[in-house]
ZAFIRO-353787 format. One record per residue (C-alpha): residue number from 1; chain; x, y, z. Coordinates in steps of 0.5 Angstrom, whole numbers, plus 2048, in hexadecimal, padded with zeros to 3 digits. Example, Ala and Ser with C-alpha at 12.3 -4.5 7.8 and 13.67 -1.06 7.14 Angstrom:
# residues 2
sepa / lovo / east / north / up
1 / A / 819 / 7F7 / 810 .
2 / A / 81B / 7FE / 80E .
# end
This chain:
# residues 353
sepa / lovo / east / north / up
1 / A / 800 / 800 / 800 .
2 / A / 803 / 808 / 7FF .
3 / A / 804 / 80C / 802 .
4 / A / 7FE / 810 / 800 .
5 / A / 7F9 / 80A / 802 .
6 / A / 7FC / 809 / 809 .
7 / A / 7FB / 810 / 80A .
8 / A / 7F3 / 810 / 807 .
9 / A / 7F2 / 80A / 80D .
10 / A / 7F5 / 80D / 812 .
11 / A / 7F0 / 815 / 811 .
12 / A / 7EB / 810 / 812 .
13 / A / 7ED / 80F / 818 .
14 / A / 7EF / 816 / 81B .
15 / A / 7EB / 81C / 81C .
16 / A / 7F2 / 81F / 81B .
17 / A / 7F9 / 81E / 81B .
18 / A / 7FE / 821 / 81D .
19 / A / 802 / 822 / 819 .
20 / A / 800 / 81F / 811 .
21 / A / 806 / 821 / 80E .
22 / A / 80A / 81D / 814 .
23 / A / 805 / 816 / 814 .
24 / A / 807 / 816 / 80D .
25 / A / 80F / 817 / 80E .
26 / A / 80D / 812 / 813 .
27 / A / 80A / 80D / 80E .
28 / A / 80F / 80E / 809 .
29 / A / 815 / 80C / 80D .
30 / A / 813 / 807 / 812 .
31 / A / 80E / 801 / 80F .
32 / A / 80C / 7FF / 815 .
33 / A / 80A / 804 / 81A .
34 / A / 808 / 803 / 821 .
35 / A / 801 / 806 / 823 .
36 / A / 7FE / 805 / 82A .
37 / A / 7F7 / 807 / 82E .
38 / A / 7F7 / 807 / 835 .
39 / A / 7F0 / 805 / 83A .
40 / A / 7F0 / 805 / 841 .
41 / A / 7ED / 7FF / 843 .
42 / A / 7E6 / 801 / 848 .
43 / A / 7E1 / 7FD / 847 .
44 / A / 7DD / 7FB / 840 .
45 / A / 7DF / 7FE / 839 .
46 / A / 7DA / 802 / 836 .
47 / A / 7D9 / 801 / 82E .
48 / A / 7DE / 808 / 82C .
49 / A / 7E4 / 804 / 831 .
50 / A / 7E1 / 7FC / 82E .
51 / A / 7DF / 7FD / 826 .
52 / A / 7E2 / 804 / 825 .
53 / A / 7E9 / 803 / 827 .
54 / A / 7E8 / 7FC / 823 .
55 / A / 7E5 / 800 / 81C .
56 / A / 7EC / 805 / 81D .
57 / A / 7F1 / 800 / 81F .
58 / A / 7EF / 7FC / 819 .
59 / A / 7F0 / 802 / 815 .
60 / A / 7F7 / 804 / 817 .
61 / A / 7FA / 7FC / 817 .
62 / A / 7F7 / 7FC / 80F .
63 / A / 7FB / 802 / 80F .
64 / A / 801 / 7FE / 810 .
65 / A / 802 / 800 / 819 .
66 / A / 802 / 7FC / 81E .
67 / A / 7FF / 7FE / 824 .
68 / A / 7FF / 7FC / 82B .
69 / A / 7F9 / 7FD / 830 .
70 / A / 7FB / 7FF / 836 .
71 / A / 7F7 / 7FE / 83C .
72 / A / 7F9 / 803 / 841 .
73 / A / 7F8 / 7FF / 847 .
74 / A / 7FD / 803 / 84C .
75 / A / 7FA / 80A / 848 .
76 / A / 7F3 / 808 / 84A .
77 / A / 7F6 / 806 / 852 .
78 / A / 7F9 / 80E / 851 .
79 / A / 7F2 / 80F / 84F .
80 / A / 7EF / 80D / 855 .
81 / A / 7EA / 808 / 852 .
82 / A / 7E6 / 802 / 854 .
83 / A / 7E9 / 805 / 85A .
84 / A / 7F0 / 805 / 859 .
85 / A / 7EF / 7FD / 85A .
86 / A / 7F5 / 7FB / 855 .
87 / A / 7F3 / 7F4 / 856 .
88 / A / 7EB / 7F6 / 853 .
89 / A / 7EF / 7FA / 84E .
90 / A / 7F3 / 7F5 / 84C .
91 / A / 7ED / 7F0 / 84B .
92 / A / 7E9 / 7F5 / 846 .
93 / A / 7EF / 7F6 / 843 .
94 / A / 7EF / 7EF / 841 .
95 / A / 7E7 / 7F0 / 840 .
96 / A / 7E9 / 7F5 / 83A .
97 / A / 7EE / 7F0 / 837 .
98 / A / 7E9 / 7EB / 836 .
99 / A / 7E4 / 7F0 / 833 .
100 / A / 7E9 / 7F2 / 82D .
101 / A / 7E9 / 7EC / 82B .
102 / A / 7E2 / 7EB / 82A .
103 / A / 7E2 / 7F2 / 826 .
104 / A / 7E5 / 7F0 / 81F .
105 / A / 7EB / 7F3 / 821 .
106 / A / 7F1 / 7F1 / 81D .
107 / A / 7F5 / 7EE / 823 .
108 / A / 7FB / 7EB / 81E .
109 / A / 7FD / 7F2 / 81F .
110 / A / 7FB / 7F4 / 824 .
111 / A / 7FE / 7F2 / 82C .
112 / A / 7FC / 7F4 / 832 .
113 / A / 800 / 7F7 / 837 .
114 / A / 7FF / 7F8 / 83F .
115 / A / 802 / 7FF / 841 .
116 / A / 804 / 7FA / 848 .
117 / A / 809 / 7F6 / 844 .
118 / A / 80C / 7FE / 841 .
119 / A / 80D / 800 / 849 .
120 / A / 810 / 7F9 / 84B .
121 / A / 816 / 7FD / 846 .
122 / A / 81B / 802 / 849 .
123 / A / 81C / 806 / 842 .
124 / A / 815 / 807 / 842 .
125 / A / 815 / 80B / 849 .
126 / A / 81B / 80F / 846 .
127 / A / 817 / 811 / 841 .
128 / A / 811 / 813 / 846 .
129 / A / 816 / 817 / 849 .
130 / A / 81A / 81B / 843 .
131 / A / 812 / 81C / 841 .
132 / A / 811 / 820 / 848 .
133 / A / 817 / 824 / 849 .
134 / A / 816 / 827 / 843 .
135 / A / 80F / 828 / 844 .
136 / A / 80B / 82C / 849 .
137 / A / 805 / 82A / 84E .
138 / A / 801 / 830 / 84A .
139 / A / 802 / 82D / 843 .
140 / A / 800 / 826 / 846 .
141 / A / 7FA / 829 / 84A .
142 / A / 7F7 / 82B / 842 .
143 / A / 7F9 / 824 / 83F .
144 / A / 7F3 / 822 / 844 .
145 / A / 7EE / 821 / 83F .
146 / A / 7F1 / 81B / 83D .
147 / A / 7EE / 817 / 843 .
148 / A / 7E8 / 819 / 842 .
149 / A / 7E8 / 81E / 848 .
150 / A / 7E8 / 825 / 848 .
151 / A / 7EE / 82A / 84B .
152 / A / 7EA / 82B / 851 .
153 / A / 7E9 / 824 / 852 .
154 / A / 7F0 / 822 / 853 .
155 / A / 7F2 / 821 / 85A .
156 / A / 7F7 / 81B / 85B .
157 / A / 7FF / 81C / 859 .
158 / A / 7FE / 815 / 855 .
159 / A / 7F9 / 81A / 850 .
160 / A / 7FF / 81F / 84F .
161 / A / 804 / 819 / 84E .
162 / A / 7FE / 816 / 848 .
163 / A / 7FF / 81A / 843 .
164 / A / 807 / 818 / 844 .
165 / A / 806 / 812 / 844 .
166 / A / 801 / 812 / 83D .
167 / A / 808 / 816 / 839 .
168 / A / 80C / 811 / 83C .
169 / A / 809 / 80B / 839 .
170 / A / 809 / 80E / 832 .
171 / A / 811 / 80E / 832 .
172 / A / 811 / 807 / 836 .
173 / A / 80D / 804 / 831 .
174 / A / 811 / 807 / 82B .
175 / A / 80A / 80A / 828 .
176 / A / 80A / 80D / 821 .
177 / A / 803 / 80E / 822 .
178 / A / 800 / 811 / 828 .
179 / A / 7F8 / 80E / 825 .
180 / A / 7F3 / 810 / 82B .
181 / A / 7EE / 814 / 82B .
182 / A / 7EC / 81C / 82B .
183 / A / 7EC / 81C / 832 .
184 / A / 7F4 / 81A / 833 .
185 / A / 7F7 / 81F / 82E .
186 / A / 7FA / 824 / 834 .
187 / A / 7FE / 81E / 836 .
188 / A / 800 / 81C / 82F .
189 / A / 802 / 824 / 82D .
190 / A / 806 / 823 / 834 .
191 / A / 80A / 81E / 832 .
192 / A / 80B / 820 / 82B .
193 / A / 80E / 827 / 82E .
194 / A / 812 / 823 / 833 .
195 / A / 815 / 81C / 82E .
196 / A / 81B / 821 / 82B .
197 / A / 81D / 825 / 832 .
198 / A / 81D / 81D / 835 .
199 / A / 820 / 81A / 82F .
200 / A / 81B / 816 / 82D .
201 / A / 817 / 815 / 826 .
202 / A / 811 / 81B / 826 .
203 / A / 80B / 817 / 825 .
204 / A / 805 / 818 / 820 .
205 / A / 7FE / 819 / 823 .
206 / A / 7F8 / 816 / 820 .
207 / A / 7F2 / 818 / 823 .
208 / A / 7EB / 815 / 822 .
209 / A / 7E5 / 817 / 823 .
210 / A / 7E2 / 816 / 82A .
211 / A / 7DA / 813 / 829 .
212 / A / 7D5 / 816 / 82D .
213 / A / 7D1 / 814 / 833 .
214 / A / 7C9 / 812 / 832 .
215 / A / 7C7 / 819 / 836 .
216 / A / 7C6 / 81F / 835 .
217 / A / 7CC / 824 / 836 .
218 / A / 7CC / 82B / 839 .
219 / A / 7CE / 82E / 833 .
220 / A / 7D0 / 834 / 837 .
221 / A / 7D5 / 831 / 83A .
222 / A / 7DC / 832 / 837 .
223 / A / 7E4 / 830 / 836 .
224 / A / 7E6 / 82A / 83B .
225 / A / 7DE / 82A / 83E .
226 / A / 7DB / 82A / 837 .
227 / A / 7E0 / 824 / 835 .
228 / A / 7DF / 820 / 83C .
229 / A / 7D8 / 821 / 83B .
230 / A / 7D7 / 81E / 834 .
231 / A / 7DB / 817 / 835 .
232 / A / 7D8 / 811 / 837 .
233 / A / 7D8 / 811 / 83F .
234 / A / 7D9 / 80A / 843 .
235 / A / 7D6 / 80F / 848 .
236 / A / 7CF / 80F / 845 .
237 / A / 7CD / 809 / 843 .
238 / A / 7C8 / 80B / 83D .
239 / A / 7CD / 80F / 839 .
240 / A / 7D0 / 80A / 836 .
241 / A / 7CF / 803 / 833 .
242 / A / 7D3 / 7FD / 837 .
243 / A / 7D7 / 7F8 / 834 .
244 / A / 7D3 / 7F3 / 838 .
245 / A / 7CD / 7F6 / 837 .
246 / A / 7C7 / 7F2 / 837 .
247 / A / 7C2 / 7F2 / 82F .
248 / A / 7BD / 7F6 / 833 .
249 / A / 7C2 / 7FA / 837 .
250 / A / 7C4 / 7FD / 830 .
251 / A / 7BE / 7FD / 82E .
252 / A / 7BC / 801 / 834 .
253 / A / 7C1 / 806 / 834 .
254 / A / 7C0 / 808 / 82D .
255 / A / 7B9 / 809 / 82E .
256 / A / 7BA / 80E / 833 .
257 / A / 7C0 / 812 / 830 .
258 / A / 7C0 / 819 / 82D .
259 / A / 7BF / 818 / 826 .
260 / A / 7BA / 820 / 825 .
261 / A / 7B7 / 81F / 81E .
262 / A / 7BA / 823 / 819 .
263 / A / 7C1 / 824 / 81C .
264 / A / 7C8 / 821 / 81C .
265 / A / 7CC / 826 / 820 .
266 / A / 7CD / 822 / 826 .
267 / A / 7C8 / 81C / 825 .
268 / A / 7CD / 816 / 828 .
269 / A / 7C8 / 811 / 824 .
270 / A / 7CA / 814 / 81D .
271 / A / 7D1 / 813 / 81F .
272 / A / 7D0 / 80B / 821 .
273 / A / 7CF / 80C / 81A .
274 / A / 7D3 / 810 / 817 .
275 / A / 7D9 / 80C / 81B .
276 / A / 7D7 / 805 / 81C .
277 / A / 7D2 / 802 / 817 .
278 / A / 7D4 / 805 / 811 .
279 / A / 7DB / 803 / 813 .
280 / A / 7DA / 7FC / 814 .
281 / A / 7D3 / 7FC / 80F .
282 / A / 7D3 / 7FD / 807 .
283 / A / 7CC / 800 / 808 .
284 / A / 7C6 / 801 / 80E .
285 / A / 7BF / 7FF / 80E .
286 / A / 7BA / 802 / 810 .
287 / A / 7B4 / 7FE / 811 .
288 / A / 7AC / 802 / 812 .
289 / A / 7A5 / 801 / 810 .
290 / A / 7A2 / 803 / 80A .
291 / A / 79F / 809 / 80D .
292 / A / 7A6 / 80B / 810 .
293 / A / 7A9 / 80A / 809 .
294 / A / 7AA / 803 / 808 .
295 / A / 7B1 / 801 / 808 .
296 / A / 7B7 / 804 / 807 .
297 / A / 7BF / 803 / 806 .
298 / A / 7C5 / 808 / 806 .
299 / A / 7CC / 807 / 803 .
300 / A / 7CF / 80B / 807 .
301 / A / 7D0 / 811 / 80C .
302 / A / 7CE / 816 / 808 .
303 / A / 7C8 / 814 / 805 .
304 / A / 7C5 / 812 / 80D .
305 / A / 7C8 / 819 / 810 .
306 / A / 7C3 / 81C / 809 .
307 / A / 7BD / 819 / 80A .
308 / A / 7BD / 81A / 812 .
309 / A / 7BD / 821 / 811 .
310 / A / 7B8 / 822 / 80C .
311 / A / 7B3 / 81E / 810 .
312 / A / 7B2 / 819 / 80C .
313 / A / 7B5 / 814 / 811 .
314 / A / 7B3 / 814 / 818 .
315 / A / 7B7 / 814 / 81E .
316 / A / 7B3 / 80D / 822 .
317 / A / 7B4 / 80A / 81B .
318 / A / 7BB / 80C / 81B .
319 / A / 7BC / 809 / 822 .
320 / A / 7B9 / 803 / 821 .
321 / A / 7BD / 801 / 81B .
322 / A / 7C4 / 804 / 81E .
323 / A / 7C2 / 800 / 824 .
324 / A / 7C1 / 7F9 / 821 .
325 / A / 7C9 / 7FB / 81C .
326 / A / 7CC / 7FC / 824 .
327 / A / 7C9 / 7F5 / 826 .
328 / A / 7CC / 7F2 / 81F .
329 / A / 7D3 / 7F4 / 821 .
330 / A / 7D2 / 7F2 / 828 .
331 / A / 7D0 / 7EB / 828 .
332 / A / 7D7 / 7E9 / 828 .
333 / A / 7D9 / 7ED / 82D .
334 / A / 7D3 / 7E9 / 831 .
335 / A / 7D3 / 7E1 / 82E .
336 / A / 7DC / 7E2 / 830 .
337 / A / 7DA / 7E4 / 837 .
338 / A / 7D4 / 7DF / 838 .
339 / A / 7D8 / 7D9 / 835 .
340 / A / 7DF / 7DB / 838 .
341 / A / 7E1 / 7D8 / 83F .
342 / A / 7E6 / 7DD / 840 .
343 / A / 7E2 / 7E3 / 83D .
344 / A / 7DB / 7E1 / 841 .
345 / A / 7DF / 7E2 / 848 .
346 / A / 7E2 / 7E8 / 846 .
347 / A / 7DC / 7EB / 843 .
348 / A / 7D9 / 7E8 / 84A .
349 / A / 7DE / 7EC / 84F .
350 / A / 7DD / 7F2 / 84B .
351 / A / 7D6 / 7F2 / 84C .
352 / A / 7D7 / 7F2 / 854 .
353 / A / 7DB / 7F7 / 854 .
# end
């Protein structure tokens, strides 16, 4: 594949990149390059972590990378989640490995990477340590974001030494291609501004997009709130689809979702669509009465977006098709944890907690 074609895939995935002309330089030398994403492991996985991350690793190890998923165990014990209790982390970070497998990912590609095995490596902390003596606790305190929290929330030391933590981690891995989502770019543009002035390789950062949460936003809201607001949330059980969950959960969850007639701003069950279905489907249908229209298909994105804001597809039509595409991709998901001993128990001790 050229270089051009390599290039076009991995657009696909990022809502920007930082920079183009370097992703290219970078292609063009190195014909394997490494990309990587982390997750902290904190209960179940929702569909933007599960099938999103499946759809974008597949895209970027078509484009020639390999990519380590790393599942940031210690991150999560410095987050404070799950209680601090390492040994529930652990056990849900052996929870997502299991869904990963279960998505379609391209795991011949793929490895997966426990961030206790990094810091078991002197040259590890080391590198924490060139990263804060040439950092501040200010510049730290705006990487915040990154966790999920906003800067006021930020009250344990361990929180200040996170975003050091997540530089490190680029380094040590020898990442090319820092792939996460929009949420994580300060600590990708603080790693790049840091990699020369420490002698490392300056990586690319590829930012995709971050999938909306079920409920309605306040659009009022800007900057770190409005980001926080808009992804998926643990916290809120409602605003996402779970990996693991039931067909009549999904089915309940998307009935209920913010969906206004006419309007696409905002609207997290048109971008199911637009990220998901259209993704992993060549095209969507939409089943109604007659009176209703009768039946109809769409071959892409456009064409669905171009209907629902004239009118002529209606938002409980919309849902019901989206709801019965999310239940498709997830079956998988659910006949892996129902009929694998080891995934069953995980998912078991995951539910109790």
């Amino acid at each position: 594949m050229d270089t051009e074609k390599r290039m076009e895939l991995i657009r696909g995935v990022g809502e920007e990149i930082i920079t183009e002309d370097d992703l290219r330089q970078l292609l063009e030398t190195k014909k394997r390059p490494i990309a990587y994403d982390g997750f902290e492991p904190s209960g179940k996985i929702h569909i933007a972590q599960g099938i999103l991350r499946a759809i974008n690793v597949n895209k970027m190890t078509k484009a020639g990378c390999k990519f380590k998923l790393l599942v940031a165990d210690w991150h999560a014990w410095a987050n404070n989640k799950l209680g601090g209790d390492l040994e529930k982390i652990g056990i849900a970070g052996d929870y997502m490995v299991e869904v990963w497998k279960a998505t379609g990912m391209d795991l011949d590609n793929v490895e997966f990477v426990p961030a206790s095995k990094l810091v078991d490596e002197k040259e590890y902390w080391e590198k924490v340590m060139k990263i804060a003596v040439n950092s501040t606790v200010k510049r730290a305190l705006r990487c915040s974001q990154i966790m999920g929290r906003q800067e006021s929330e930020i009250q344990q030391t361990s929180q200040v030494i996170y975003p050091c933590m997540q530089t490190a981690d680029i380094f040590h891995l020898e990442v090319d291609i820092a792939q996460l989502g929009m949420d994580q770019r300060k600590v990708n543009v603080f790693a790049r501004e840091l990699a020369p002035k420490l002698g490392f390789a300056k990586p690319v950062a590829v930012h995709h997009h971050m999938l909306l949460g079920l409920s309605q936003i306040n659009t009022a809201s800007e900057g770190v709130d409005r980001a926080i607001e808009m992804k998926m949330s643990k916290s809120k059980p409602d605003s996402a689809i779970f990996m693991t969950d039931s067909k009549e959960e999904v089915e309940r969850k998307i009935k209920k979702a913010y969906c206004p007639e006419k309007i696409v701003a905002d609207n997290p069950v048109l971008e199911y669509c637009k990220y998901i279905v259209f993704e992993k489907f060549p095209e969507m249908e939409i089943e109604r009465p007659e009176k209703f229209g009768g039946n109809v298909s769409f071959a892409n994105y456009s064409e669905l977006e171009s209907a629902f804001v004239s009118g002529s597809l209606h938002p409980m039509d919309l849902k019901s098709a989206t709801a019965s595409k999310i239940n498709e991709l997830l079956e998988p998901v659910r006949n892996h944890f129902a009929k694998n001993a080891k995934a069953k128990k995980l998912a078991e001790k995951i539910e109790s907690f």
